[in-house]
DSSP file (Angstrom, degrees, kcal/mol; ACC not computed):
  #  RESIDUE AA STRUCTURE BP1 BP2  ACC     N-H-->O    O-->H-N    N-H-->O    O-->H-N    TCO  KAPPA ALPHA  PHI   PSI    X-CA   Y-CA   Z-CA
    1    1 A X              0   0    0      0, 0.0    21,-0.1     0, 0.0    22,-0.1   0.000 360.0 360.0 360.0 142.5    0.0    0.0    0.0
    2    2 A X        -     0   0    0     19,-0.3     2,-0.0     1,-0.1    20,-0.0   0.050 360.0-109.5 -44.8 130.8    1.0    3.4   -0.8
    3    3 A X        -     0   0    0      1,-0.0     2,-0.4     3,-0.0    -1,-0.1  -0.515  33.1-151.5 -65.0 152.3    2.9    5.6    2.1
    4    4 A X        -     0   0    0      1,-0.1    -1,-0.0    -2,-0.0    18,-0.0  -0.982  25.3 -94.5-126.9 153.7    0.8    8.3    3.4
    5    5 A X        -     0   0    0     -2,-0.4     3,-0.2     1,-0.2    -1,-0.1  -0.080  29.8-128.1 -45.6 168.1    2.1   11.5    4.9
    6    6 A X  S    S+     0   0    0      1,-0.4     2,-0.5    -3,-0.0    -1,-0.2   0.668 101.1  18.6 -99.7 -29.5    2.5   11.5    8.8
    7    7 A X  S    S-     0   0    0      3,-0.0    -1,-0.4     2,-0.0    -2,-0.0  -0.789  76.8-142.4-142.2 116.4    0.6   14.4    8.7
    8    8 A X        -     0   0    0     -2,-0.5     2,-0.2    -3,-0.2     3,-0.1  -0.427  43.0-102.0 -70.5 157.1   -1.7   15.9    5.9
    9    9 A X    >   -     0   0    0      1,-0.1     3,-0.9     2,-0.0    -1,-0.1  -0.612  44.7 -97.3 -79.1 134.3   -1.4   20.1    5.8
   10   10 A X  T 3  S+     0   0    0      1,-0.2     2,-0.1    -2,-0.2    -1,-0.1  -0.254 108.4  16.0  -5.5 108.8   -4.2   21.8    7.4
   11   11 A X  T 3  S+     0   0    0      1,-0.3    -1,-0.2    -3,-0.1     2,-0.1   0.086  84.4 135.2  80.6 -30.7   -6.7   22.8    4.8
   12   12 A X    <   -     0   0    0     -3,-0.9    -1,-0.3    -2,-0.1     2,-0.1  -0.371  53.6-127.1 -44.3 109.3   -5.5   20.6    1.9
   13   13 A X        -     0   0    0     -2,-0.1     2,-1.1    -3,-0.1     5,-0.1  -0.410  12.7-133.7 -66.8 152.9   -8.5   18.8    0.1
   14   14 A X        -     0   0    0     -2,-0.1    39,-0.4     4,-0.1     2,-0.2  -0.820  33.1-177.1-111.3 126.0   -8.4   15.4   -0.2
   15   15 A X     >  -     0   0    0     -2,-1.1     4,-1.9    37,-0.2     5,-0.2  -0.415  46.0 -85.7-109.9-170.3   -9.3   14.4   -3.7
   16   16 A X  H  > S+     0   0    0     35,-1.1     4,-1.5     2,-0.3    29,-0.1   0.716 123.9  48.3 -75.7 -28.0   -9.9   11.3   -5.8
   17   17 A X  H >4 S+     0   0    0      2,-0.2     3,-1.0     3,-0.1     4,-0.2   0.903 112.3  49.6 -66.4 -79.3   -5.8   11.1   -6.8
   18   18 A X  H >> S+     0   0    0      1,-0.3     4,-1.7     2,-0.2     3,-1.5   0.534 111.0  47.5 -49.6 -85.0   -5.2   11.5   -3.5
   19   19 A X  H >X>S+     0   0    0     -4,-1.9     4,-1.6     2,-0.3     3,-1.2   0.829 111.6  50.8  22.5 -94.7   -7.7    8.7   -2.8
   20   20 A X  H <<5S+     0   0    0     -4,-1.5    -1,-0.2    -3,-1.0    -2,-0.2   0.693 103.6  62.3 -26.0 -51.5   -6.2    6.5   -5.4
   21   21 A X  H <45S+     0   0    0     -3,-1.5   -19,-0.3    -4,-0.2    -1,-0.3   0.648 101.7  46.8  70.3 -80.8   -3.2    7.2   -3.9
   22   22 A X  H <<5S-     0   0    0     -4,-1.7    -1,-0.2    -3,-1.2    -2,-0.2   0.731 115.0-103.0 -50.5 -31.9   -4.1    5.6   -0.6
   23   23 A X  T  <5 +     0   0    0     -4,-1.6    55,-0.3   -22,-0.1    -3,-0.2   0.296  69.5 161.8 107.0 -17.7   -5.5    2.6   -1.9
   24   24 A X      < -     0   0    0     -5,-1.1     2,-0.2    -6,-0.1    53,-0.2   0.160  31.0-145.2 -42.9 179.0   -9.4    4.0   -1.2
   25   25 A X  E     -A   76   0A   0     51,-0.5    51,-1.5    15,-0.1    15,-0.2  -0.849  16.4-130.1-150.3  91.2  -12.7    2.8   -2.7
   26   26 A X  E     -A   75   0A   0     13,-0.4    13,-2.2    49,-0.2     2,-0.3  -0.329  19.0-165.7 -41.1 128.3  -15.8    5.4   -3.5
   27   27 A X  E     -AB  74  38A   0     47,-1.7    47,-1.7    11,-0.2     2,-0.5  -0.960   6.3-174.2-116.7 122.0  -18.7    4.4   -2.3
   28   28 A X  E     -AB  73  37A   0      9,-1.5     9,-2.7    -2,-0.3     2,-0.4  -0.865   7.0-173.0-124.7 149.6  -21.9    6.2   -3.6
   29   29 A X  E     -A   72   0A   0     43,-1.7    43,-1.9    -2,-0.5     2,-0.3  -0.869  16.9-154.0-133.6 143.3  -25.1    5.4   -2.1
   30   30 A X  E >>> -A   71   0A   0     -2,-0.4     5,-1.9     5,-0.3     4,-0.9  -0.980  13.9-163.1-134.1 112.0  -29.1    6.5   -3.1
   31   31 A X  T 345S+     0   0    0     39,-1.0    -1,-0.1    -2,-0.3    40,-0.1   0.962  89.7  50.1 -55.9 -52.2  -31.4    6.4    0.0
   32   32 A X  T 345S+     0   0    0      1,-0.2    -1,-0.2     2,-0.1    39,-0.0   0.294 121.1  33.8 -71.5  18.4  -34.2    6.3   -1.5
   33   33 A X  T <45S-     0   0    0     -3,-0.6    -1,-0.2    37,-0.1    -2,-0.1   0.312  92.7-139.3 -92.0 -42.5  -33.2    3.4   -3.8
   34   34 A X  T  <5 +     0   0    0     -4,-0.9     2,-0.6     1,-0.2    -3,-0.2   0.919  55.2 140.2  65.7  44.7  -30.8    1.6   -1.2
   35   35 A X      < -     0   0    0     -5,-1.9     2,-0.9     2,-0.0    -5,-0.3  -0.866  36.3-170.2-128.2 126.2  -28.6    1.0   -3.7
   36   36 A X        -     0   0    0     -2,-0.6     2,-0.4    -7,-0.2    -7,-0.3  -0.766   8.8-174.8 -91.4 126.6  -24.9    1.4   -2.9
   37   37 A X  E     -B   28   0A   0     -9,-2.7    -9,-1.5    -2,-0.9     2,-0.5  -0.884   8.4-153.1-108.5 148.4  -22.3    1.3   -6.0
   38   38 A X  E     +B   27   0A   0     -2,-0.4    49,-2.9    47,-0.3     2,-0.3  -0.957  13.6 176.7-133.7 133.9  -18.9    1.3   -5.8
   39   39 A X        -     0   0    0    -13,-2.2   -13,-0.4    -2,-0.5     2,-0.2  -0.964  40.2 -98.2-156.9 169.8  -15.7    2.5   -7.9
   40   40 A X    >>  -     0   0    0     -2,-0.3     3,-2.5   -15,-0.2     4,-1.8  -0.484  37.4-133.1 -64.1 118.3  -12.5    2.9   -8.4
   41   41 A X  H 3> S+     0   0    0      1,-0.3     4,-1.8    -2,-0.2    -1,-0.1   0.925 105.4  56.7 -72.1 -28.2  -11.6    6.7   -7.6
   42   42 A X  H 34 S+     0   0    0      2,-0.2    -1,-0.3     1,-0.2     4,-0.1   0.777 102.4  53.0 -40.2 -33.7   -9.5    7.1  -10.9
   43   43 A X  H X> S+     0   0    0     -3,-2.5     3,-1.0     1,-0.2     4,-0.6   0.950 116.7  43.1 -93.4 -46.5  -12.6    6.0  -13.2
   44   44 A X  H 3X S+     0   0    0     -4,-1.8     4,-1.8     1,-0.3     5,-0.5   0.772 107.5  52.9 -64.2 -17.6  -14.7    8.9  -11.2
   45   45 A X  H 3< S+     0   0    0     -4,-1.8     4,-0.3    -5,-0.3    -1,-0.3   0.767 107.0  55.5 -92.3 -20.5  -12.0   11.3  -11.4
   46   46 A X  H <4 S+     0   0    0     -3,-1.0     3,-0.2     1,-0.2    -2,-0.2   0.811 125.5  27.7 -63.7 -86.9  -12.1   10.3  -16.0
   47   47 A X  H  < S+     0   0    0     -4,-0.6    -2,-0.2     1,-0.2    -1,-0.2   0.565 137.2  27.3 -86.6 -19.6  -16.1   11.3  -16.0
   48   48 A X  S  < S-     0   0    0     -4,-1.8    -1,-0.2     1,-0.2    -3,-0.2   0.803 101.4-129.2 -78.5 -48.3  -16.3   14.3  -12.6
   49   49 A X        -     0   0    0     -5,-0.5     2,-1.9    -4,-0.3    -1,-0.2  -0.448  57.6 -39.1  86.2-179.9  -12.4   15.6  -12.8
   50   50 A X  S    S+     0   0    0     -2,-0.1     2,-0.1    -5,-0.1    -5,-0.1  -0.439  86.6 152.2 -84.5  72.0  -10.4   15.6   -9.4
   51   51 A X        -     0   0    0     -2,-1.9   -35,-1.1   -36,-0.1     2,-0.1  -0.548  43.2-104.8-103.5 165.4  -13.1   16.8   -6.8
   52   52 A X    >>  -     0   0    0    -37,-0.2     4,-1.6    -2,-0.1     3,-0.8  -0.404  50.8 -80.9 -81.6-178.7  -13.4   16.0   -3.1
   53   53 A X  H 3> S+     0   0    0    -39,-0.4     4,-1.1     1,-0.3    -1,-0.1   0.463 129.0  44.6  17.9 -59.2  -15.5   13.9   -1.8
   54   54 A X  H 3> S+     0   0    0      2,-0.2     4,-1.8     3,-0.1    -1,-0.3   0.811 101.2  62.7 -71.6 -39.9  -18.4   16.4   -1.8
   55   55 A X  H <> S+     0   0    0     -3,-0.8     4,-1.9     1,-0.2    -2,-0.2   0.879 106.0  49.5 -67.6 -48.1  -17.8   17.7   -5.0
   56   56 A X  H >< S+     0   0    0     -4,-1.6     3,-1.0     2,-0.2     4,-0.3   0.988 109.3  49.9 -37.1 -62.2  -18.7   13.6   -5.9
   57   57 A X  H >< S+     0   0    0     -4,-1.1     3,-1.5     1,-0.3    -2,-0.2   0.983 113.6  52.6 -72.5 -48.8  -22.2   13.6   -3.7
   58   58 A X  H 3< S+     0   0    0     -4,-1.8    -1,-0.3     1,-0.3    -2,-0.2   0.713 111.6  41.6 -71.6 -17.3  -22.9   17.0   -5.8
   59   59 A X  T << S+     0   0    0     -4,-1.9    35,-0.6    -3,-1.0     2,-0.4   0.062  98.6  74.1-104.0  15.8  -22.3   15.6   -9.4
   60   60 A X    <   -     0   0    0     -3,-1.5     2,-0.4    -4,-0.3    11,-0.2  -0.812  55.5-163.7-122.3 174.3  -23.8   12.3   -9.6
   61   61 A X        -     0   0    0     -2,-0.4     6,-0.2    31,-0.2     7,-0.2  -0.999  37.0 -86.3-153.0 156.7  -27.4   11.3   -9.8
   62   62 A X     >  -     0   0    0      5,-2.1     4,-0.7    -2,-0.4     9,-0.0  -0.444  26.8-143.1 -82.4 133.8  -29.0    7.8   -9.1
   63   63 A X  T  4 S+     0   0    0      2,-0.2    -1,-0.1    -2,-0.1   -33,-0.0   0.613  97.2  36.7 -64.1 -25.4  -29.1    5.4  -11.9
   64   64 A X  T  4 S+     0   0    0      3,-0.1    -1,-0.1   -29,-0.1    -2,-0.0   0.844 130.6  25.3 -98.6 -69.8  -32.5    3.7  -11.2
   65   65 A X  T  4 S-     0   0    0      2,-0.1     2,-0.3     1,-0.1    -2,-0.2   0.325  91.0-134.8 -96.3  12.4  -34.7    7.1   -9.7
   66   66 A X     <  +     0   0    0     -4,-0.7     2,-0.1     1,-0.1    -1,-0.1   0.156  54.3 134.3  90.2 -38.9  -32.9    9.8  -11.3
   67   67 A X        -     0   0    0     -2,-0.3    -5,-2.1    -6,-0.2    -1,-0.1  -0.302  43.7-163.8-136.5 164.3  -32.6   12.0   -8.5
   68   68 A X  S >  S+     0   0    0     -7,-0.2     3,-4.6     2,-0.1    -1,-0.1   0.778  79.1  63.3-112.1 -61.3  -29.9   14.0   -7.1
   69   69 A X  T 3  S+     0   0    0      1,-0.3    -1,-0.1   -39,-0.0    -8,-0.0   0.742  95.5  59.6 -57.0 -21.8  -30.9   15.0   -3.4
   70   70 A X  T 3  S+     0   0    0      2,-0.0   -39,-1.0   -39,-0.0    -1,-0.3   0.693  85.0 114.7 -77.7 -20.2  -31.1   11.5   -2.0
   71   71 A X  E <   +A   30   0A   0     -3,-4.6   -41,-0.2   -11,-0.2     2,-0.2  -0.223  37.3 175.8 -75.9 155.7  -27.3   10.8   -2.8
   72   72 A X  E     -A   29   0A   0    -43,-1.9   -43,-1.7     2,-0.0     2,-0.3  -0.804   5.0-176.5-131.6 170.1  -24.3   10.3   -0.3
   73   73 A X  E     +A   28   0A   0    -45,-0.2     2,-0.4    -2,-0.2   -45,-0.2  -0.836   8.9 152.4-170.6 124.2  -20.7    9.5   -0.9
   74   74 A X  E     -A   27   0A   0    -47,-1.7   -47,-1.7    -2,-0.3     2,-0.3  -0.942  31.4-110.6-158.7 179.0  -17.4    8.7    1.0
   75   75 A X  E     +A   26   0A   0     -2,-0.4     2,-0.3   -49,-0.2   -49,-0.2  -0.857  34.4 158.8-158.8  86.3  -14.1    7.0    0.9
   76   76 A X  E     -A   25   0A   0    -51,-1.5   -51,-0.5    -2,-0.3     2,-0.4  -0.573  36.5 -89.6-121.7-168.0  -13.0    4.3    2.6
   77   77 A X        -     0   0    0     -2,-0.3     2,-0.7   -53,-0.2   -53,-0.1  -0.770  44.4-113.5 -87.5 139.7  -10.3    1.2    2.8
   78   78 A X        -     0   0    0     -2,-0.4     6,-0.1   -55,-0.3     4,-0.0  -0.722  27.2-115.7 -21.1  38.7  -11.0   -1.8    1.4
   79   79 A X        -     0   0    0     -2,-0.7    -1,-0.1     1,-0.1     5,-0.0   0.629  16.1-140.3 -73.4 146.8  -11.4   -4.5    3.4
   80   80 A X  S    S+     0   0    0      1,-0.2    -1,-0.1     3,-0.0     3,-0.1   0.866  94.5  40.9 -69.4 -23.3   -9.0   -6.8    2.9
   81   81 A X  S    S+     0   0    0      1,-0.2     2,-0.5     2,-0.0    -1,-0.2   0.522 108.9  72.0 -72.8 -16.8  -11.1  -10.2    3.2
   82   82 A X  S    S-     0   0    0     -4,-0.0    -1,-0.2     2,-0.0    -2,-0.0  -0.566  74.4-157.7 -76.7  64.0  -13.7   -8.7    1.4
   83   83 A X        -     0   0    0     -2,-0.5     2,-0.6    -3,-0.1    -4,-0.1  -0.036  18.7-147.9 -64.0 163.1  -13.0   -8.1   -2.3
   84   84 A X        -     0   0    0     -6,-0.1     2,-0.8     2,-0.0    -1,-0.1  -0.989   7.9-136.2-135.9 144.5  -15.4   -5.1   -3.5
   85   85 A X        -     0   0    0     -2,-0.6     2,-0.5   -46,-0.0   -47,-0.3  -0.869  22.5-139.8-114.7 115.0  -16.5   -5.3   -6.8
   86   86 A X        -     0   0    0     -2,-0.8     2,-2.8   -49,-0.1   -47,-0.2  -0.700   9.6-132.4-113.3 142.3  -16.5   -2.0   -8.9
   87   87 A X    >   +     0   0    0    -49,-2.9     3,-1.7    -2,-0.5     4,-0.3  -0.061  43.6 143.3 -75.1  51.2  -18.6   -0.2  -11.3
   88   88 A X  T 3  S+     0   0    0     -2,-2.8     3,-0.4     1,-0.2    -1,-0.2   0.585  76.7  43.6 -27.9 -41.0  -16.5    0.9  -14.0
   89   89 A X  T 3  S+     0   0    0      1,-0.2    -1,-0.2    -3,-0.1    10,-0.2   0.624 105.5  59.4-110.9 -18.8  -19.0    0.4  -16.7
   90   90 A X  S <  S+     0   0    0     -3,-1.7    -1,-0.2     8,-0.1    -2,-0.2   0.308  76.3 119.0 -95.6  11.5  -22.3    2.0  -14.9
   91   91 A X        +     0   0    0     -3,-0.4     8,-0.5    -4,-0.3     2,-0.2  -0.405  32.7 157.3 -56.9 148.8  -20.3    5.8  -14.4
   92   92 A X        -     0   0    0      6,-0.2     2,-0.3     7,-0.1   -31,-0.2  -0.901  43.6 -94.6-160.8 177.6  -22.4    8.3  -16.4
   93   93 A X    >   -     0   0    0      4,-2.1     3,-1.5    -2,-0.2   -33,-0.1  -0.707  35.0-104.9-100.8 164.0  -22.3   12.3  -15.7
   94   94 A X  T 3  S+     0   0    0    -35,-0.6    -1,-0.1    -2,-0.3   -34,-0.1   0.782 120.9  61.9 -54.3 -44.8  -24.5   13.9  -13.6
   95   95 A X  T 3  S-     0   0    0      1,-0.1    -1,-0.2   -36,-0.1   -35,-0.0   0.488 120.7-102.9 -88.9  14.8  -26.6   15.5  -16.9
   96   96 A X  S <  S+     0   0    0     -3,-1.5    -2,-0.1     1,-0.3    -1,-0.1   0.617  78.3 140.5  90.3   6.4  -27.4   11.5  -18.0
   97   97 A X        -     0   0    0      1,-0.1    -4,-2.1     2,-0.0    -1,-0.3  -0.407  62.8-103.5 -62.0 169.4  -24.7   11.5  -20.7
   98   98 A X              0   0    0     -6,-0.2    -6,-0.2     1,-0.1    -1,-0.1  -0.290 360.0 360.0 -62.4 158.2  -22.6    8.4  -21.1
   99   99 A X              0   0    0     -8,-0.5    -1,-0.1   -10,-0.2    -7,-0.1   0.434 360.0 360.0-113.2 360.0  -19.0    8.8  -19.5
């Protein structure tokens, strides 16, 4: 796994290289679906650009209901006995083009 700084600088956003970078996994979630998806932060960063975390929850919209306001989105580790299977191929931009 990738070194991380001992201390990240004050104020620095942490974005989706940075992510990558760690070894993270986006996870994007629709309540009102209950449907969690998951990717690689590199393939969001191809169709979004290099946003934090928030910048993520604010550009994507739910594949099944459309809708914007229900989504959540953060960053975690992997686990390692877990494999997580990610959605490269279901990315699309927020305005319902393909990415």
């Amino acid at each position: 796994m990738p070194e991380q700084p001992e201390k990240w600088p004050r104020g620095a956003a942490w974005t989706l290289t940075h992510a990558h970078d760690a070894g993270q996994v986006a996870g994007i979630r629709c309540a009102r679906c209950n449907v969690t998806r998951y990717y690689k932060p590199l393939e969001l960063r191809e169709v979004i650009g290099n946003v934090t975390i928030d910048g993520v929850r604010q550009k994507v919209r739910c594949q099944r209901c459309g809708g914007r306001e229900w989504m959540s989105a953060q960053l975690f580790h992997r686990p390692v006995n877990r494999p997580t299977r990610t959605t490269s191929d279901a990315l699309s931009k927020s305005d319902g083009r393909s990415g």
